[in-house]
ROZAMAR-302486 format. One record per atom (N, C-alpha, C): x, y, z; residue in one letter. Coordinates in steps of 0.1 Angstrom, whole numbers, padded with zeros to 4 digits, always signed. Layout:
N
XYZA/...
END
This chain:
313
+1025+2726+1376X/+1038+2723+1381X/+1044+2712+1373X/+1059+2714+1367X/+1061+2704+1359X/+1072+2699+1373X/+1076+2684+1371X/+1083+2674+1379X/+1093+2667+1363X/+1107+2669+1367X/+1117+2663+1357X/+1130+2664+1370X/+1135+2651+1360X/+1149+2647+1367X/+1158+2658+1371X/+1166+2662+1378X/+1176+2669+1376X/+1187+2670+1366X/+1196+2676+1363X/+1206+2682+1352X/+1218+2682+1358X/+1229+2683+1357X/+1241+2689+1363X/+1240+2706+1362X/+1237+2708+1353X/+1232+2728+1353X/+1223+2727+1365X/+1216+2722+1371X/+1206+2725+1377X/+1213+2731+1395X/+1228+2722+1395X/+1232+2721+1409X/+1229+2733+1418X/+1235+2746+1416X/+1234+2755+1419X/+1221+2760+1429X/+1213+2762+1415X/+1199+2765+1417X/+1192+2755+1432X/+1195+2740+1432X/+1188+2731+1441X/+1198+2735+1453X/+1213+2737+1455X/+1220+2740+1464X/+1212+2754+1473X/+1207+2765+1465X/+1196+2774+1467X/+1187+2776+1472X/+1179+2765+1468X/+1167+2759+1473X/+1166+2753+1492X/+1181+2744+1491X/+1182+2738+1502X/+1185+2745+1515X/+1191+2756+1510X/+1194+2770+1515X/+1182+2776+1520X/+1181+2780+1510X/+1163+2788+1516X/+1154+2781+1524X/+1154+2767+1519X/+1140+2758+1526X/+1149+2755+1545X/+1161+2752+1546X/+1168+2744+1559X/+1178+2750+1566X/+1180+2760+1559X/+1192+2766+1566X/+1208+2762+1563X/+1216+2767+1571X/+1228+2754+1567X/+1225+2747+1573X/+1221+2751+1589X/+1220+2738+1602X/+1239+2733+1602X/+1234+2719+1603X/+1247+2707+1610X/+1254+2702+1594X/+1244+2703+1582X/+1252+2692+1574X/+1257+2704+1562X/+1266+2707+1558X/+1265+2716+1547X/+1262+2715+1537X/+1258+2730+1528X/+1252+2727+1514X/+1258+2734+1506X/+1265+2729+1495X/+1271+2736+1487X/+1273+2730+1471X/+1280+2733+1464X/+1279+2729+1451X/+1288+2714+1451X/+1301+2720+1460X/+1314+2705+1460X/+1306+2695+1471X/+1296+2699+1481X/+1289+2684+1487X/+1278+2675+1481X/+1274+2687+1474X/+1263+2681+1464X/+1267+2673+1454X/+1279+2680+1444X/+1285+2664+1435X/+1286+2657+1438X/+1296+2657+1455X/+1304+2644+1459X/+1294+2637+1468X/+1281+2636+1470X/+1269+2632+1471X/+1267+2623+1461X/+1260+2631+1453X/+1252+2625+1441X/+1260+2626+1426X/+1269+2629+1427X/+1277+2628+1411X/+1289+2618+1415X/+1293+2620+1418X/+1307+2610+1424X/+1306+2599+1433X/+1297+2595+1438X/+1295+2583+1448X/+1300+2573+1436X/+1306+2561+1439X/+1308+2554+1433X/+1299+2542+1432X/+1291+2545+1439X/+1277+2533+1438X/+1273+2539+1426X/+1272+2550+1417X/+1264+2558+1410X/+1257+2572+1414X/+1253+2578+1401X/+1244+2588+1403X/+1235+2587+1413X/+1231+2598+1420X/+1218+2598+1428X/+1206+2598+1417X/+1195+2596+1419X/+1185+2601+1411X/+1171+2610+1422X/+1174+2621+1412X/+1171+2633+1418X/+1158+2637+1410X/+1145+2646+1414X/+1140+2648+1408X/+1134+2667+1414X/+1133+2668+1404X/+1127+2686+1409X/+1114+2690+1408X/+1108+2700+1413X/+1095+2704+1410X/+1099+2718+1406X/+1092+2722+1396X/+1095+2736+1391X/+1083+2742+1388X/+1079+2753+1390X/+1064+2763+1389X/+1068+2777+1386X/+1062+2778+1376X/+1069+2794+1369X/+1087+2799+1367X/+1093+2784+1365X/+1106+2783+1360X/+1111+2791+1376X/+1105+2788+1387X/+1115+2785+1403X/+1114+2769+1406X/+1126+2762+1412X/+1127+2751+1420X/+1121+2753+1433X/+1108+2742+1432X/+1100+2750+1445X/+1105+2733+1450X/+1109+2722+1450X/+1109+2711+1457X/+1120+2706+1449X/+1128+2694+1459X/+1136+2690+1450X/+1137+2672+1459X/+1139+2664+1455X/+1144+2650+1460X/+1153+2643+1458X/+1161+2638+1465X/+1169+2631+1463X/+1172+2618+1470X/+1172+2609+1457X/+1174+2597+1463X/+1192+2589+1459X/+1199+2591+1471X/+1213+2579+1469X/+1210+2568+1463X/+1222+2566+1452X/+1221+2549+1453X/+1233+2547+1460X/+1230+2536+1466X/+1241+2526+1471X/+1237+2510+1471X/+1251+2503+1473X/+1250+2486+1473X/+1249+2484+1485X/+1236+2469+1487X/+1237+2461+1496X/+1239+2449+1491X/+1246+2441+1494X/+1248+2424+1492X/+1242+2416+1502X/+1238+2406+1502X/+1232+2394+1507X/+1235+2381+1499X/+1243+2370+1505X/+1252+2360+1498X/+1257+2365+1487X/+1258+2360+1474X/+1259+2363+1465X/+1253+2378+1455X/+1245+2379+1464X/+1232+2388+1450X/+1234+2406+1454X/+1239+2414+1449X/+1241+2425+1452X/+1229+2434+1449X/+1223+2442+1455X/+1207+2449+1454X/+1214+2464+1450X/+1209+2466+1440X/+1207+2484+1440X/+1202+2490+1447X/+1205+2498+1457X/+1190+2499+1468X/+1196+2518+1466X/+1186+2527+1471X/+1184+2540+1470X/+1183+2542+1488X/+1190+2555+1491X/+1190+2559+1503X/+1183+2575+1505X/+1170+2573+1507X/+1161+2589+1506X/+1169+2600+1515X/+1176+2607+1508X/+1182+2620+1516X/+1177+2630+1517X/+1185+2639+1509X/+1184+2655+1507X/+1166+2658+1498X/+1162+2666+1508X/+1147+2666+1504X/+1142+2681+1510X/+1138+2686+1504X/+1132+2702+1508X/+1123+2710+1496X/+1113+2722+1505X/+1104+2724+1495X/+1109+2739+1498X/+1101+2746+1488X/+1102+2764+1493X/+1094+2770+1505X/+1099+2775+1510X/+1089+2779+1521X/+1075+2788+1512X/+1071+2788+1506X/+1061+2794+1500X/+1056+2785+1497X/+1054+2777+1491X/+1050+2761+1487X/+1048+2750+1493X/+1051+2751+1509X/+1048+2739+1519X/+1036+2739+1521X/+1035+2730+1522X/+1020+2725+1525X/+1014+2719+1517X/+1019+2719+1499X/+1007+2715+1489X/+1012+2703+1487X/+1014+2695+1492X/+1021+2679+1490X/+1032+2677+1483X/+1040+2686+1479X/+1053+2690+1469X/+1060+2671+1473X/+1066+2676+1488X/+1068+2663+1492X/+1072+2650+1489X/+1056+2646+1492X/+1049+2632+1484X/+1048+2630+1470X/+1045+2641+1465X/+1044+2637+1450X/+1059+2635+1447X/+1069+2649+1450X/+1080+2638+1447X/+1089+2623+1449X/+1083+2622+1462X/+1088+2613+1467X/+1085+2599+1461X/+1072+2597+1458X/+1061+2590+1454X/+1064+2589+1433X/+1069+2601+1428X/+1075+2597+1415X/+1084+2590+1411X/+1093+2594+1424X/+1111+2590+1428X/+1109+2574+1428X/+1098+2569+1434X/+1094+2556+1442X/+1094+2546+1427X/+1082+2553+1415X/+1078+2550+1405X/+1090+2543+1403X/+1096+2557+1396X/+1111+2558+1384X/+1120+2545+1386X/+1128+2547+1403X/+1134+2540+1403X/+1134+2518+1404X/+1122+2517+1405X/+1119+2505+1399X/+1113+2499+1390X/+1115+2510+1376X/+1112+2503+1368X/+1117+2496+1360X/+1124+2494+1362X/+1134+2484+1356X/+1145+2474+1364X/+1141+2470+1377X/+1151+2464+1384X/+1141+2461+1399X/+1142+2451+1408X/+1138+2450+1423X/+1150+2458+1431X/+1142+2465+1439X/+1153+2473+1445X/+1145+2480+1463X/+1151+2481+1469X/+1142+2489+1482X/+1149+2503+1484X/+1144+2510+1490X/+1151+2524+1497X/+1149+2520+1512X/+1160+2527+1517X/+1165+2529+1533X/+1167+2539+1534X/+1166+2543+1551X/+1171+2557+1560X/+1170+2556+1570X/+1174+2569+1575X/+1170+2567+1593X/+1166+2582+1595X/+1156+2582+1588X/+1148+2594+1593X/+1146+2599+1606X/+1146+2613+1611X/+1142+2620+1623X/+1130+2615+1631X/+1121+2618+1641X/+1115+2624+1643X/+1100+2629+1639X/+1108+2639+1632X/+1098+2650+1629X/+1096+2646+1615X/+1102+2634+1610X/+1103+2637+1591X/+1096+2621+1589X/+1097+2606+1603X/+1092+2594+1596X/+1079+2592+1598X/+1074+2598+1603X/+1059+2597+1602X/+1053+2597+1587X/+1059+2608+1578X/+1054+2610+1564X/+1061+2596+1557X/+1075+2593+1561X/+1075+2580+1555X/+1065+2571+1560X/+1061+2566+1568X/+1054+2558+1573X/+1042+2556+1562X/+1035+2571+1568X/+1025+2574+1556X/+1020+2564+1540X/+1038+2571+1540X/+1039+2564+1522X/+1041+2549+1524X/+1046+2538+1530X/+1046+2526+1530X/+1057+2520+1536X/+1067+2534+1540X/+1079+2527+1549X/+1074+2520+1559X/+1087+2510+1563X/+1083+2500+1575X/+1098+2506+1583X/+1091+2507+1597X/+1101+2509+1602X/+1109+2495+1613X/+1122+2497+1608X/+1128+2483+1615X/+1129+2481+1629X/+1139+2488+1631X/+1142+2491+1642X/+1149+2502+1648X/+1156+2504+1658X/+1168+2513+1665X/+1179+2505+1662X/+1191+2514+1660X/+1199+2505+1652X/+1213+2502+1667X/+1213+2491+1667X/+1219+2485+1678X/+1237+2489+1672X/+1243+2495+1684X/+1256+2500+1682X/+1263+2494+1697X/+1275+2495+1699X/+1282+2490+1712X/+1285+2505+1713X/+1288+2504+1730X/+1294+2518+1738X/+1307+2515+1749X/+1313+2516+1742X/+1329+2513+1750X/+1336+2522+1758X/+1332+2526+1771X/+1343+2531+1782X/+1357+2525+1779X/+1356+2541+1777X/+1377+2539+1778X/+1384+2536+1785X/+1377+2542+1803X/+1385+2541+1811X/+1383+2521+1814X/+1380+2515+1811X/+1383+2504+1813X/+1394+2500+1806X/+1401+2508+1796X/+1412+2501+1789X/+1422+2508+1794X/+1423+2520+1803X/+1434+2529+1805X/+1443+2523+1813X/+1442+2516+1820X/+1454+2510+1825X/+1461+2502+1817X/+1454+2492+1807X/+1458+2484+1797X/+1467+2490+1789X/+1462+2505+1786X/+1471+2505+1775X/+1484+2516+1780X/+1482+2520+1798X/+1494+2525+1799X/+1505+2515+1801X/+1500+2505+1808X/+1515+2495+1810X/+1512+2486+1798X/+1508+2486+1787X/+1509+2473+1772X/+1523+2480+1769X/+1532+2474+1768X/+1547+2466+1763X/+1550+2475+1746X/+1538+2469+1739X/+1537+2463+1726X/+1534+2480+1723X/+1542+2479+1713X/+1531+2498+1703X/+1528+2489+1692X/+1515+2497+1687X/+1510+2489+1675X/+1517+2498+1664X/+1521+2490+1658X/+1530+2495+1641X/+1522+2501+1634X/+1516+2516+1627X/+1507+2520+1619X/+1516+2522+1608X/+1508+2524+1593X/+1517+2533+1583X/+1505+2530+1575X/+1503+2542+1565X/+1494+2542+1552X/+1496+2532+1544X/+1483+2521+1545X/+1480+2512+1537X/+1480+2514+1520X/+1487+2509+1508X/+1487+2515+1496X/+1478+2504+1490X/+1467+2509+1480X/+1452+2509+1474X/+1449+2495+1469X/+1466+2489+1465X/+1461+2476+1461X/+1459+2465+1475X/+1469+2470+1485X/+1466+2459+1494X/+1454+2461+1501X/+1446+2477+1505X/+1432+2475+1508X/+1423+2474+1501X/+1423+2469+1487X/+1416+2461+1480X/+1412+2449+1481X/+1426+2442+1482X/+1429+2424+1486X/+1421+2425+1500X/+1424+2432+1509X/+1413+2430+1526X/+1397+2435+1521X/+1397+2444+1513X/+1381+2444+1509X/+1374+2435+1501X/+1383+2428+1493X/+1373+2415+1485X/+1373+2403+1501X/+1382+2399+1507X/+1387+2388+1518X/+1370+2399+1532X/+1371+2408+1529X/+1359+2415+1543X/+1346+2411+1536X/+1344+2414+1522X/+1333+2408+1517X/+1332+2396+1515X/+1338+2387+1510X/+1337+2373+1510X/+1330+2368+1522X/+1339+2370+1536X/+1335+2366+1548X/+1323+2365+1551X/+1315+2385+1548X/+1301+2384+1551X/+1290+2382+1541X/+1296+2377+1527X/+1286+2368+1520X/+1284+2354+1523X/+1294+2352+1529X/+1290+2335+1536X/+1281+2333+1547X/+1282+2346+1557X/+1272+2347+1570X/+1260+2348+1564X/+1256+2352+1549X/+1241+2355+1548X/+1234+2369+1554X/+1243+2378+1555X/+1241+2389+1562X/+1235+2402+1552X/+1230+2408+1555X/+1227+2423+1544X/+1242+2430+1548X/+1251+2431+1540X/+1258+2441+1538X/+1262+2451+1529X/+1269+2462+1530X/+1276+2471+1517X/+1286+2464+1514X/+1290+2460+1505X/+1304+2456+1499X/+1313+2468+1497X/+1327+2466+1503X/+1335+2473+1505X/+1347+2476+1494X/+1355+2485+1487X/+1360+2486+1481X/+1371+2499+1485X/+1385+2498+1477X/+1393+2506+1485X/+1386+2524+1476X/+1382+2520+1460X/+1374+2530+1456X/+1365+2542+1467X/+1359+2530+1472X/+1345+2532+1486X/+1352+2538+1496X/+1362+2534+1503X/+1368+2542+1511X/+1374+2555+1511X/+1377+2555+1496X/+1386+2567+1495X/+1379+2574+1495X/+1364+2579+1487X/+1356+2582+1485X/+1348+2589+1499X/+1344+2575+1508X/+1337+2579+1516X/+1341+2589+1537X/+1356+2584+1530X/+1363+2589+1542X/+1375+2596+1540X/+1383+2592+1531X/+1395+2607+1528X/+1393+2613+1517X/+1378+2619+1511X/+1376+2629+1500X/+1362+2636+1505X/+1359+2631+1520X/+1348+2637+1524X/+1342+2652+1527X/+1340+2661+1519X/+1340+2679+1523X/+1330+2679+1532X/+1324+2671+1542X/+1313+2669+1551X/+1322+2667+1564X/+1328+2657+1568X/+1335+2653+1579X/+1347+2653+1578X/+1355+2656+1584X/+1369+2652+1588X/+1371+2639+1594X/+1378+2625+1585X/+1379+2616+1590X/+1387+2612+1595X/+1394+2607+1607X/+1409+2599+1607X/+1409+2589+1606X/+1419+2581+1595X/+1422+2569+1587X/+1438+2568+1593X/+1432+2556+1605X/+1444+2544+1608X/+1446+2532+1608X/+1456+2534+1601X/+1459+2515+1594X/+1473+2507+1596X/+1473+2499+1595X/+1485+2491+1589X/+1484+2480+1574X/+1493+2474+1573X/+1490+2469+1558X/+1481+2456+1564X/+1476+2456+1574X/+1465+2443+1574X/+1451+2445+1578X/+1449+2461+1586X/+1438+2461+1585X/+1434+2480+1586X/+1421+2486+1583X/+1413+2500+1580X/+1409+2502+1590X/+1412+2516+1593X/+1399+2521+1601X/+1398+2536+1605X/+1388+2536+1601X/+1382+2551+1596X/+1375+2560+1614X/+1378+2567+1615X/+1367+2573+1627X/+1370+2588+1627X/+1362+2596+1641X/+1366+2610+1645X/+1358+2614+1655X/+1364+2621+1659X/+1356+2627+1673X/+1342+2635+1673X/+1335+2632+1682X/+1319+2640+1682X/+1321+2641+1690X/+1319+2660+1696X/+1317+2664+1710X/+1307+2668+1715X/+1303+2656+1726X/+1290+2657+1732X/+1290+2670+1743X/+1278+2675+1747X/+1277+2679+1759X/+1287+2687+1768X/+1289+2669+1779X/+1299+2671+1789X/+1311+2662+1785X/+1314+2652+1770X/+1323+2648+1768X/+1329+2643+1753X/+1341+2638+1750X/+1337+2634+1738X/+1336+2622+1739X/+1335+2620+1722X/+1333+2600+1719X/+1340+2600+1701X/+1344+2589+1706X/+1356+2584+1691X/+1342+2574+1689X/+1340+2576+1674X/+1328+2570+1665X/+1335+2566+1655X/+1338+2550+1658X/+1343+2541+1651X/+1336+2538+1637X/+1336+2542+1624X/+1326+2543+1612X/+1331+2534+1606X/+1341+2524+1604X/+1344+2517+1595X/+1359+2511+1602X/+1356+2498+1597X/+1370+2486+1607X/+1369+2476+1590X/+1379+2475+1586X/+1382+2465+1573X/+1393+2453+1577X/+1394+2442+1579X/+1408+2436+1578X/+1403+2431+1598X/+1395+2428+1601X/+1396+2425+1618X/+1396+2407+1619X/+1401+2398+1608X/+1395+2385+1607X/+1400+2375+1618X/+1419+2383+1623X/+1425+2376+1629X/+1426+2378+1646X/+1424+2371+1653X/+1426+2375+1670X/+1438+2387+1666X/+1453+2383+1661X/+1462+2397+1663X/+1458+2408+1658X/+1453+2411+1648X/+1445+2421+1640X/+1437+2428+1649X/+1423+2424+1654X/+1418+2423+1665X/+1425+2434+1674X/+1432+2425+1683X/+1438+2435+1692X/+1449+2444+1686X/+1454+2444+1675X/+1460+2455+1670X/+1451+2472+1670X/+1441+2463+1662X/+1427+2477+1659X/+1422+2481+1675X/+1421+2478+1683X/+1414+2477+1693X/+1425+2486+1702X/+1440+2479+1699X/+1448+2492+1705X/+1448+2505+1702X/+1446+2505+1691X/+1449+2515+1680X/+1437+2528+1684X/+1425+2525+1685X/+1412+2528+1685X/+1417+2535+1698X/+1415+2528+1711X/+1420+2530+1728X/+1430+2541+1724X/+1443+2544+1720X/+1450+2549+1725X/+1449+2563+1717X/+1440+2559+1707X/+1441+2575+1699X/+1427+2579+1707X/+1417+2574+1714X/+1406+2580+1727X/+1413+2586+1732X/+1421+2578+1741X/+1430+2588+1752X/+1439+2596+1750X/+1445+2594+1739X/+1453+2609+1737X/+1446+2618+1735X/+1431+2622+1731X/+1424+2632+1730X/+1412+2633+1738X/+1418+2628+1751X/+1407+2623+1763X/+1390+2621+1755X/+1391+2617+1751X/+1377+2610+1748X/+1373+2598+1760X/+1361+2598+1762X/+1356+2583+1776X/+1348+2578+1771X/+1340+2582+1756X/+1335+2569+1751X/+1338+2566+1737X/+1338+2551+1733X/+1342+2548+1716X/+1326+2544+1714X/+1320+2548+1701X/+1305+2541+1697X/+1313+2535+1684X/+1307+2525+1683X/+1313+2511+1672X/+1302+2500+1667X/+1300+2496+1651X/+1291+2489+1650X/+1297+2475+1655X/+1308+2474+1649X/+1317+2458+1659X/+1310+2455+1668X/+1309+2445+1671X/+1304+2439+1685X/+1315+2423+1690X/+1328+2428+1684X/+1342+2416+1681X/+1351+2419+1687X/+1354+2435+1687X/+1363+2444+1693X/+1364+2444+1704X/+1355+2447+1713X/+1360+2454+1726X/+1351+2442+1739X/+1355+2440+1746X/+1349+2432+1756X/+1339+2437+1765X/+1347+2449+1769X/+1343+2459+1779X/+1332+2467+1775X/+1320+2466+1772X/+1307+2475+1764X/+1298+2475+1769X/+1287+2486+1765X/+1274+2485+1768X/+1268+2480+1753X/+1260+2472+1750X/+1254+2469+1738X/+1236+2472+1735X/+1234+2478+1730X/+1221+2480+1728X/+1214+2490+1719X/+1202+2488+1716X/+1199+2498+1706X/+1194+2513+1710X/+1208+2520+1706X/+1214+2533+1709X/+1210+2539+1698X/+1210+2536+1687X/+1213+2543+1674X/+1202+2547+1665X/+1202+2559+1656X/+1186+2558+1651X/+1177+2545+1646X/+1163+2555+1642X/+1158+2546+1641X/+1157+2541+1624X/+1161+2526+1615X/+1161+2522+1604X/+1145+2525+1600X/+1149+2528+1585X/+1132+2525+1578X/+1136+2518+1566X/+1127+2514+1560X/+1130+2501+1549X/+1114+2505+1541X/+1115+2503+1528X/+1104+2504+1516X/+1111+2493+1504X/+1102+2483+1505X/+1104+2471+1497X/+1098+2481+1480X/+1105+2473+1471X/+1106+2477+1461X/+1107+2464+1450X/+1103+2454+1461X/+1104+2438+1455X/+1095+2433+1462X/+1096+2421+1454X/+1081+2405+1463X/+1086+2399+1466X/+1103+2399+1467X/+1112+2381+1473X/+1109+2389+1489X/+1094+2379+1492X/+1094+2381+1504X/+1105+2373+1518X/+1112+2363+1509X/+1120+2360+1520X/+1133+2370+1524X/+1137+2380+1509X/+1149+2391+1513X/+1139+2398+1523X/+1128+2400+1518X/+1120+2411+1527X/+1119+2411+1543X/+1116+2395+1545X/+1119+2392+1561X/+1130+2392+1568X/+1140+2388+1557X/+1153+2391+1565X/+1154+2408+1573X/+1152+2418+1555X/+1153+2427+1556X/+1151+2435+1570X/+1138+2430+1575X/+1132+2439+1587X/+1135+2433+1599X/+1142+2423+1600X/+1150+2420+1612X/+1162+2425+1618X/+1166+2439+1618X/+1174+2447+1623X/+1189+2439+1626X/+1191+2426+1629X/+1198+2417+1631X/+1208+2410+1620X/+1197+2412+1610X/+1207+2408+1595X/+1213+2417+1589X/+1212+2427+1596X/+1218+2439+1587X/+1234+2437+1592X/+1245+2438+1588X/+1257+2440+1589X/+1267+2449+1587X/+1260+2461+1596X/+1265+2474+1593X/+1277+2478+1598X/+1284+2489+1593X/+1290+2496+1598X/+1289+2512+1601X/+1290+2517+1610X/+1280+2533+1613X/+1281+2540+1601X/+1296+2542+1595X/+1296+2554+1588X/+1284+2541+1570X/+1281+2532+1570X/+1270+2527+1560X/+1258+2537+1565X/+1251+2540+1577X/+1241+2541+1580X/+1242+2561+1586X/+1255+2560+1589X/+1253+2579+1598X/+1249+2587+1587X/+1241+2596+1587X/+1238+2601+1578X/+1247+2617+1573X/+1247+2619+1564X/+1260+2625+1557X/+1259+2633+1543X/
END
């Protein structure tokens, strides 16, 4: 069995693979999600690696890169995604070995960790390999109907219009600043990042409402017996009016498409919430010895997320 990096010729073939081994299921696979994955993320290339036996892709791995910042110091960190074997081939540790090459490669030359929020059925084998698991990732749960009165008799409409690239740039350096000062693990935000992760998405359909002071990204998930507006990204919230601008904004586009609950990483926004750890569960694999980033790391608390940082995609 030989193990080598992936190629751009190779897309196809591993789109194939992903095919055969998973189905389509919930997340699609195709050639245009696969670039805009791992070729076009603006954090960088993914690094990907294959297993090949008699010139078939019997395994393939892939690891995201993306940025976390903590004060000053920005981390390369890798996000373990897209990962499948042949169904002929399960069982022989395909897996691990690639996973475990992937682990080698990417720190050899840099301190760096990998993240996820693995299933179920899939973190145990991280475990196995040396993941630590954090926690459940704490999100807010906002009943609407506590705001429906508010926003039938509120006076005020909130002014929207498409924010243009330079001015959500200026709120993405001023959203990062902020949370390099708290000392927090965050992604640093860029209008690049946005564009990228929310209006060129072939995975989700996003809706992007703004004004020229502040972002926000979401879209509807329909549960069960209801829906819920999943607030993924809020840029520009520094000022009380801002604040309640976004917060209108959020409310009234629930109720026009009766939605009864908002899920939001904010915990600044809404008053009216349930708070707690709702959300999957974080895993973390140090890839460094600054054991003091490391303690932070695993305290579920210093993370500074925003859902669509963490929803998986």
């Amino acid at each position: 069995m030989i193990i080598r990096t992936s190629e751009i010729a190779d897309t196809p073939a591993i789109v194939d693979l992903l095919k055969l081994s998973l189905g389509e299921g919930l997340v699609k696979k195709s050639t245009v999600v696969w670039n805009f994955k791992h070729l076009k993320n603006p954090f960088g290339a993914s690094h990907v690696l294959l297993a090949i036996e008699n010139e078939t892709f019997v395994g393939v791995r892939a690891f995201m890169k993306w940025n976390w910042q903590i004060g000053n110091k920005v981390w390369i960190a890798y996000r373990a995604v897209d990962t499948s074997t042949h169904p002929e081939y399960q069982g022989k540790g395909i897996f691990k070995k690639l996973t475990l090459q992937a682990l080698e490669d990417v720190q050899k030359d840099k301190e760096t960790f990998i993240f996820n929020t693995p299933n179920d059925k899939s973190r145990p084998g991280y475990l196995k390999m040396g993941w630590v698991e954090v926690d459940a990732i704490p999100i807010a749960l906002v009943p609407t109907i506590g705001y429906f009165f508010q926003s039938v008799f509120s006076k005020k409409k909130v002014i929207m219009n498409p924010i243009e690239p330079e001015r959500l740039e200026e709120l993405c350096v001023v959203h990062n600043r902020i949370l390099a000062e708290k000392n927090v693990l965050f992604t640093p935000k860029s209008a690049e990042y946005l564009k990228w992760r929310f209006e060129q998405n072939p995975m989700q359909e996003y809706v992007v409402i703004s004004s020229n002071d502040w972002y926000v990204a979401l879209y509807i998930k329909k549960q069960r017996f209801f829906k819920e507006v999943r607030v993924v990204e809020v840029i520009g919230s520094e000022s009380h009016s801002d604040k309640k601008e976004i917060r209108n904004a959020i409310v009234n586009y629930a109720l026009k498409n009766r939605c009864w609950i908002i899920t939001i990483a904010n915990t600044e926004l809404f008053r009216f919430r349930i708070y707690g750890k709702f959300g999957p569960k974080l895993t973390f694999k140090a890839l460094t010895k600054n054991t003091s980033f490391i303690n932070k790391a695993l305290n579920v608390y210093h993370w500074k997320y925003s859902l669509g940082d963490l929803e998986l995609f």
